[in-house]
N, C-alpha and C positions, 0 to 999 in steps of 0.2 A: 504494500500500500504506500502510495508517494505522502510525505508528508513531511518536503523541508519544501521552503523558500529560500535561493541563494539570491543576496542583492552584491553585487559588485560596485564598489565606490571608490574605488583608484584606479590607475594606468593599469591596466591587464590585457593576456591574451589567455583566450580561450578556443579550447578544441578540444576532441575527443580521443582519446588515449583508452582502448579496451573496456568498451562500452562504459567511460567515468568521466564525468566532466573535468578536465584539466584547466586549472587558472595559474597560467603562471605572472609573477608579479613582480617585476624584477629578475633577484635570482631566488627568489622563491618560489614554492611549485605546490599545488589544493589539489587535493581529486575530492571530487563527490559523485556517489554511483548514479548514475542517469536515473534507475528504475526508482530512487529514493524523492527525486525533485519532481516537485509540483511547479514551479514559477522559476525560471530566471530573471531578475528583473536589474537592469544595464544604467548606473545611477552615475556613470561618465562621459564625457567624450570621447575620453583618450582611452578607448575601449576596444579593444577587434578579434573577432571572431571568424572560424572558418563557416563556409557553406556545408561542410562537414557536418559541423555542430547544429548548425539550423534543421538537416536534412534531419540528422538524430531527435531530434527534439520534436520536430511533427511526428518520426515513429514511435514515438515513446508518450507523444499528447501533453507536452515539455510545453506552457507558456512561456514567448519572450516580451518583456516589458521594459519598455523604450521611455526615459526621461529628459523632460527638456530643461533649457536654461535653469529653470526654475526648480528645476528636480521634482515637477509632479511627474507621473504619468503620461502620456501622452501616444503611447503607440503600443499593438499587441501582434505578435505572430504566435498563430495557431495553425495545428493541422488543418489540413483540406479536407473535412467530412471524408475520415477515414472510415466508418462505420462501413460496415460489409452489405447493409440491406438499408444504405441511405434512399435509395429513390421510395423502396415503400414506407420510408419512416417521413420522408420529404409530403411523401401523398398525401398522408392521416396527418398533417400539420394543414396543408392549405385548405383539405375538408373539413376542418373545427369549424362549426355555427357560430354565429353569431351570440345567440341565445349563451351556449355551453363557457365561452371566452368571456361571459359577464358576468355569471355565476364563478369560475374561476378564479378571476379580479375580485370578486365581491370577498371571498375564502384569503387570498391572498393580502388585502385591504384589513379586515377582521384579524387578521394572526396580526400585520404590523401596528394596527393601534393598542392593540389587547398586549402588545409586546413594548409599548411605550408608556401605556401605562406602569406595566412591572417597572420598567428602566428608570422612570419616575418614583414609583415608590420606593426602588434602592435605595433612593439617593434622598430624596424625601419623604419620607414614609408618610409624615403628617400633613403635605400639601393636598389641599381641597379639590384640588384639580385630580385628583386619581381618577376618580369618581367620574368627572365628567368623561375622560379619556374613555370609561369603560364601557359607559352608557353610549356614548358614540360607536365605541365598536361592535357593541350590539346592536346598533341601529344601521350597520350596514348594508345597503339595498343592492339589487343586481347591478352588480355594473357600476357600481359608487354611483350612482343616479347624484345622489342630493352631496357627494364630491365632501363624504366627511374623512376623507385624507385632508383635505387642508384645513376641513374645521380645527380636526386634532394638531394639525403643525404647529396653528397660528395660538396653541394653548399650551403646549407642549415643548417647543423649545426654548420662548421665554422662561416656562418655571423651571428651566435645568440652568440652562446658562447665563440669563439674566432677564430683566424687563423688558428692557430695549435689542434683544440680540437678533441679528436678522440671518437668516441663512439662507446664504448665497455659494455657487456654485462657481469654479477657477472662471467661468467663461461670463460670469455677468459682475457689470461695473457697478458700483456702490458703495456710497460714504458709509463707512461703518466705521467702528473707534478700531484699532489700532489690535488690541487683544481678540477682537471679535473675531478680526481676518486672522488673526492667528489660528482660533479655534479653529475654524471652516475651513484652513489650510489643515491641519491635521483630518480635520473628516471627511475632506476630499481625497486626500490619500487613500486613508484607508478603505473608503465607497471603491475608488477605481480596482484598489490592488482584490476584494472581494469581487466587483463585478468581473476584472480577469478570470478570477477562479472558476465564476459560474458560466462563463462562456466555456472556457474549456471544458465543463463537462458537458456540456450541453453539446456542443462540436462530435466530443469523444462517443458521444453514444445517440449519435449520427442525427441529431435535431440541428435546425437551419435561426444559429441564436439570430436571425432578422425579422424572422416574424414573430413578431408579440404578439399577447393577449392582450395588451389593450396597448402600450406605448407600438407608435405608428408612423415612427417618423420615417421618411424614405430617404434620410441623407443617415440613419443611421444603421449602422449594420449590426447593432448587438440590443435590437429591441428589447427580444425577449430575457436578456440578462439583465435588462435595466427592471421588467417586469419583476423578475427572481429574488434581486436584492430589495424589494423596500421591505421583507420581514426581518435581514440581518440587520437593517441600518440602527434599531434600536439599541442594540447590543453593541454596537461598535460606538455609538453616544455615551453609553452609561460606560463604555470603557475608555475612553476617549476623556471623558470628564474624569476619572478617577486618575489616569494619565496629568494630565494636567494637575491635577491635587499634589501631585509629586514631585514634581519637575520644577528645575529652577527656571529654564526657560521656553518660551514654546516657538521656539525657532525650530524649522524641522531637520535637523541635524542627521549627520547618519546614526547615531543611537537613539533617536525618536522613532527613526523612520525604520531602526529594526526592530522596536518595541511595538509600533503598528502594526507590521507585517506579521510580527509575531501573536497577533489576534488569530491567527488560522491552527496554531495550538493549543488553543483554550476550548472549554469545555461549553457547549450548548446544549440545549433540549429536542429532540427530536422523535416521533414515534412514542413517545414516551422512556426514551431508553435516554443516557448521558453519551456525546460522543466529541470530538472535534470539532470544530465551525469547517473545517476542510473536508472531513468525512461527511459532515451534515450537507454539504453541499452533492454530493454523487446520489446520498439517500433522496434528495426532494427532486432530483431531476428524473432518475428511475422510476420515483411516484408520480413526477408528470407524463413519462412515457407509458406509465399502466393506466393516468386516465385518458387521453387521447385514444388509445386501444382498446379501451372498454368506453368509453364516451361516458366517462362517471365522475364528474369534478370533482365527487365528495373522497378521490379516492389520493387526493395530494396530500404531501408529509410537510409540513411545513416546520421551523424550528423559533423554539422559543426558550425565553432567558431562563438558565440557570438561579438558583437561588445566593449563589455568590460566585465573583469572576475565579476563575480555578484556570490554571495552565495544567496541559496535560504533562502525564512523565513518560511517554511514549518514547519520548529519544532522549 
């Protein structure tokens, strides 16, 4: 089971050396076994790699993730829909109803408010706002008809991070104080390095992450991964905020940024059972591919917060 993240954030080269990623660095020399990495993610310039390594890394369903000036994210290579029986998994994607993909959304919508509530109560058990969060996630309609994902936003992240906190995304412009864009630069990270994850699996076991169940944009190619993450986003806030609680600074430094990445070995809710937020992610996609095959929305695994943040001891 793959379950490292390698980020590289110095002058390196990288290839493949019997079937192990080689980084050498200098005159220093890394292997890491191919079958063990989930993500490579490329946090330099002065970075080069073989075509070798890339080729390896589609056979093995290896994300690479590309950072700019600024050291977000900003680019993903994934396998080319390796799956073996992609054209009839490609099929039973374009023939989802209408009807089926809003009762989905609606499932999907329900776990992430019911999951911000939790992430709220963590952090303030005694805020009045629990309450409402939950009532709204119970009043989810087909389809978010009455769009109580933003009711809950515009409730829910003022009482974590502040009054006035606005949450914005790397690509939209606004005056915000100073620490805010700090915060929202940490949870953009960590959004993207998660929605990489969930496109990879989603790629791996031969679904086309462009078509969403509800996000529909046609300049974007990773719809349905943007769909998949709004029930992690909770859990990556309520650890995101306990991040910051510790830290002297929230500059995103490379030990922030492997403290982030490092969210994909902590322990989530899923099925009812405790597992990984990395493994959680293979579990809800395999339960998207059995309700699309059985045309049964009610048959999706979605993952919800643990009762305290816990890293696994896996490796």
């Amino acid at each position: 089971m793959t379950f490292r993240c390698v980020m590289i954030s110095k002058q390196s080269y990288l290839q493949v050396a019997k079937s192990q990623l080689q980084i050498t660095q200098g005159q220093d020399k890394f292997t890491v076994a191919l079958e063990d990495i989930a993500c490579i993610i490329i946090n330099h310039y002065a970075v080069s790699l073989t075509v070798g390594l890339l080729s390896e890394c589609a056979e093995n369903n290896i994300v690479v993730i590309s950072c700019d000036k600024t050291h977000l994210p900003n680019g993903i290579f994934h396998s080319y829909l390796p799956h073996s029986r992609q054209n009839l998994v490609l099929q039973t994607q374009l023939n989802l109803s209408q009807p089926f993909k809003k009762r989905l959304w609606q499932s999907v919508i329900e776990q992430k408010i019911t999951n911000q509530a939790a992430s709220l109560e963590r952090i303030f058990s005694l805020s009045p706002n629990i309450a409402k969060l939950i009532h709204l996630a119970q009043t989810v309609l087909s389809g978010d008809k009455n769009n109580n994902e933003a009711q809950a936003s515009r409730i829910y992240f003022p009482s974590i991070f502040g009054h006035d906190f606005i949450r914005i995304n790397k690509n939209r412009l606004t005056v915000v104080r100073d620490d805010y864009l700090d915060v929202n630069g940490l949870l953009n990270y960590a959004y993207t390095i998660i929605r990489s994850l969930i496109c990879r699996s989603l790629v791996g076991y031969g679904i086309l992450p462009t078509l969403g169940i509800f996000h529909n944009n046609q300049l974007n190619a990773f719809n349905l991964a943007d769909d998949f993450i709004e029930p992690y986003r909770p859990y990556i806030d309520w650890y995101v905020y306990t991040l910051v609680g510790t830290t002297q600074t929230l500059e995103l430094s490379t030990e922030i940024k492997a403290q982030l990445i490092d969210i994909l070995n902590h322990i989530v809710v899923i099925d009812n059972k405790f597992t990984t937020l990395l493994n959680s992610i293979d579990i809800m996609i395999k339960s998207f591919i059995s309700c699309i095959n059985e045309n049964n929305f009610q048959l999706i695994k979605l993952p919800s917060l643990p009762p305290w943040i816990e890293r696994s001891n896996m490796d």
